[in-house]
C-alpha positions, 0 to 999 in steps of 0.5 A: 500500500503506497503512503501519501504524505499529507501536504495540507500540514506542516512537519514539526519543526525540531532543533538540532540534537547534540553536534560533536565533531570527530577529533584527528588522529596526530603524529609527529614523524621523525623528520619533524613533520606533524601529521593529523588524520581523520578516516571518514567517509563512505567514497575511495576519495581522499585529501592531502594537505601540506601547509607550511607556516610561512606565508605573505606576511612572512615573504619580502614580497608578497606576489613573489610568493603567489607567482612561486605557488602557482609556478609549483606545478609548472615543472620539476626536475622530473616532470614538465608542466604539461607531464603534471596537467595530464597525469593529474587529469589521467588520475581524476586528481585535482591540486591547489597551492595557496599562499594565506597571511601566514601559511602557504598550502599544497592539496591534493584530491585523488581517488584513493586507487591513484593515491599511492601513484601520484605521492611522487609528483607531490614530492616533487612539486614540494621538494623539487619545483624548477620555476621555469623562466618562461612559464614565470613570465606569462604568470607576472604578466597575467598577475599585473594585467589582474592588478590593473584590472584591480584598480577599476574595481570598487570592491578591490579598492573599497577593500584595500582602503579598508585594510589601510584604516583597520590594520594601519597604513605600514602595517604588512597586511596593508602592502600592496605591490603596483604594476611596476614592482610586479614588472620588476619581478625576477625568477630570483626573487620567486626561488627566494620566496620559495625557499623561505616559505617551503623549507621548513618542516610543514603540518600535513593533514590527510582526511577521508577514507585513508585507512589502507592508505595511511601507512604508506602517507605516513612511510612516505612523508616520514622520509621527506627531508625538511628543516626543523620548523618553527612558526616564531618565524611568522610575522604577527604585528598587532593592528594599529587601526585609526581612531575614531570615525573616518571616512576615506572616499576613492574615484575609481573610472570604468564603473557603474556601482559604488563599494561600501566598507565599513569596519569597527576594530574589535576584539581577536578569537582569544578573548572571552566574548568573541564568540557570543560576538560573532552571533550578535554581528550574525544577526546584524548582517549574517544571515538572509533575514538579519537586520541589514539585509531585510531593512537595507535590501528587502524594505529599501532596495538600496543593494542586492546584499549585505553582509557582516562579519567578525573577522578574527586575524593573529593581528586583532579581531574587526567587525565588517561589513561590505555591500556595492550599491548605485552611486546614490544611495551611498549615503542612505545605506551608511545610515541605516547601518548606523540605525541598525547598530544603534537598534541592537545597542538600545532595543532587546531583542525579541524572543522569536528573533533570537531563536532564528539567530541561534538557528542558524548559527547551528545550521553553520556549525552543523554543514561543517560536519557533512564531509570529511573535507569540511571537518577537516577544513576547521581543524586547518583553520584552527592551526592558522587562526591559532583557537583552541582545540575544543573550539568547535564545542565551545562555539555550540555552548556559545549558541545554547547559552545566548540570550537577549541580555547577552546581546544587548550587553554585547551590543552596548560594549562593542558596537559603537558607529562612534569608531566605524571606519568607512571605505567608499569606492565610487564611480569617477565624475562622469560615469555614474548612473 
């Protein structure tokens, strides 16, 4: 007998039960390497990560060491470019290499069956990269031709701007290379970036359903040679963000929308009320039906979207928030920002409201546990962000035990438009709509 499922009814709606998050498997091999594990899953797929803790704030300059990684698979000693694109397209493998603030990465996704075929390239590409000349010159010329690109784009600029006034104007995070300093880049000044970024021992992170294949990683890594790492390399100088209200305005040709970005400085992920911080900046601008969006985008149609964040960075913590809206309305959009910051400093919010904030703050937490990879991904980024171990655990406390007081304390303490730093990107005289 077929069941009908009676849609004139609505199904019950039911919370979340308790979220836990399995914990890797660590190891330090013999060669200093620190190996962490997680075997889940239900596919022969697997990741490896090897991240390194040198990254862009570390390199003397920092496009030399994003031309070095992506120049990493353009050649070894034993295998060309075009050897590496088509073995990684025979295997069904996929690479990535990235340079972060801190930290530069190698992955590698594969099929578990082609895993143990394809380590040889990634020692390779790890240990043995020859950053060939000719390859190195159409990259810096695609990466200037980007950065000019940049300098048309309101949100590029409204962004950079925006680092200016949060981490201060000499800070590393604030540096950007023109067109003439990358033009001016040389295969020594790649070879240098690389080898300070990629010779220290690095961390590894493997995850999937590794469990025949472990022992082999692990004999395989175990015999890579590597210095002894240590992150007291790693260049964290603390923000030196400007005090008080300011707002920078920058004319920008060959655009039609304006970029806003807006900034109070704030506290980093160490301190006590980051947490419940982050859920409060949810419900400002985190979320589809939080308070800028349904006020700035659904009720006035300034913007398509708008969001914001609580960013935690090794330098400081800022809360941000950034939308594009036409040339116009830049104005109406700065105050009705202001209005909603004021609303959560002076009005509790309602019962029904918070229940939807600690929702989907859940709701986040929870697709961080649909595959092995997203697991995997925290405990990465905890390493970079430098949080605790038991931080997944502690955020799900911070949702249970929120409450309008809590907010609105919050609210009071850190949300002041008083220190809101204000970036706008706009279309130069004569191209505005």
């Amino acid at each position: 007998m077929t069941h009908l499922t009676d849609r004139s009814t609505e199904p019950p709606v039911k919370g979340f039960s308790t979220l836990t998050i399995p914990h890797p498997g660590t190891m330090t091999l013999p060669n200093g390497i620190e190996l962490y594990t997680i075997d889940a899953g239900d596919q022969p797929i697997n990741r490896i990560t090897v991240s390194f803790d040198s990254g862009l704030m570390e390199a003397h300059v920092p496009d030399a060491l994003q031309l070095a990684t992506q120049l990493l698979r353009e050649g070894t000693e034993s295998y060309s470019g075009c050897s590496i694109s088509e073995t990684l397209d025979y295997q069904g493998a996929w690479l990535k290499c990235d340079a972060m603030s801190h930290n530069s990465a190698v992955s590698l996704w594969s099929l578990n069956k082609s895993t143990v075929r394809l380590l040889p390239v990634l020692k390779e590409l790890l240990l043995k990269p020859t950053l060939p000349e000719k390859e190195f010159m159409t990259l810096r010329d695609k990466h200037k031709a980007k950065f000019m690109l940049s300098q048309k784009n309101v949100s590029f600029i409204a962004a950079m701007t925006d680092k200016k006034l949060v981490f201060g104007e000499k800070h590393p995070m604030s540096r950007i290379v023109d067109a003439n300093e990358i033009e001016s880049l040389s295969t020594d000044d790649i070879r240098t970036a690389y080898s300070n970024a990629f010779s220290l021992a690095p961390k590894v992170f493997v995850t999937g359903e590794i469990k025949e294949l472990l022992p082999e990683i692990i004999d395989f890594f175990g015999k890579l040679e590597y210095k002894p790492s240590d992150s007291a390399q790693q260049i964290i100088m603390p923000m030196q963000p400007t005090i008080g209200t300011t707002t920078v305005v920058s004319d920008v040709d060959a655009e039609h929308q304006a970029a806003i970005a807006m900034s109070i400085p704030s506290i980093d992920r160490s301190h006590c009320d980051y947490m419940p911080l982050r859920l409060v900046i949810m419900a400002l601008g985190g979320y589809f039906g939080s308070r800028l969006m349904t006020n700035i985008r659904e009720d006035k149609g300034y913007t398509y979207g708008i969001q914001a964040n609580l960013l935690g960075y090794r330098e400081g913590g800022v809360i941000s928030i950034m939308t594009n809206t036409a040339p116009q309305y830049i104005d109406a959009v700065i105050d009705e920002v202001k209005h909603e910051l004021m609303r959560l400093r002076e009005q509790k919010m309602g019962d029904d409201e918070l229940a939807v904030v600690k929702n989907n703050a859940m709701t986040s937490l929870a697709a961080i546990l649909d595959t092995p990879f997203s697991i995997m991904d925290m405990y990465i980024s905890q390493f970079h962000t430098g949080t605790p171990k038991d931080y997944f655990e502690k955020q799900v406390e911070a949702i249970k035990s929120l409450t309008a007081d809590d907010i609105l304390e919050l609210s009071q303490k850190y949300l002041d438009a008083d220190n809101l730093l204000i970036s706008i990107a706009r279309p130069a005289a004569g191209n505005a709509v």
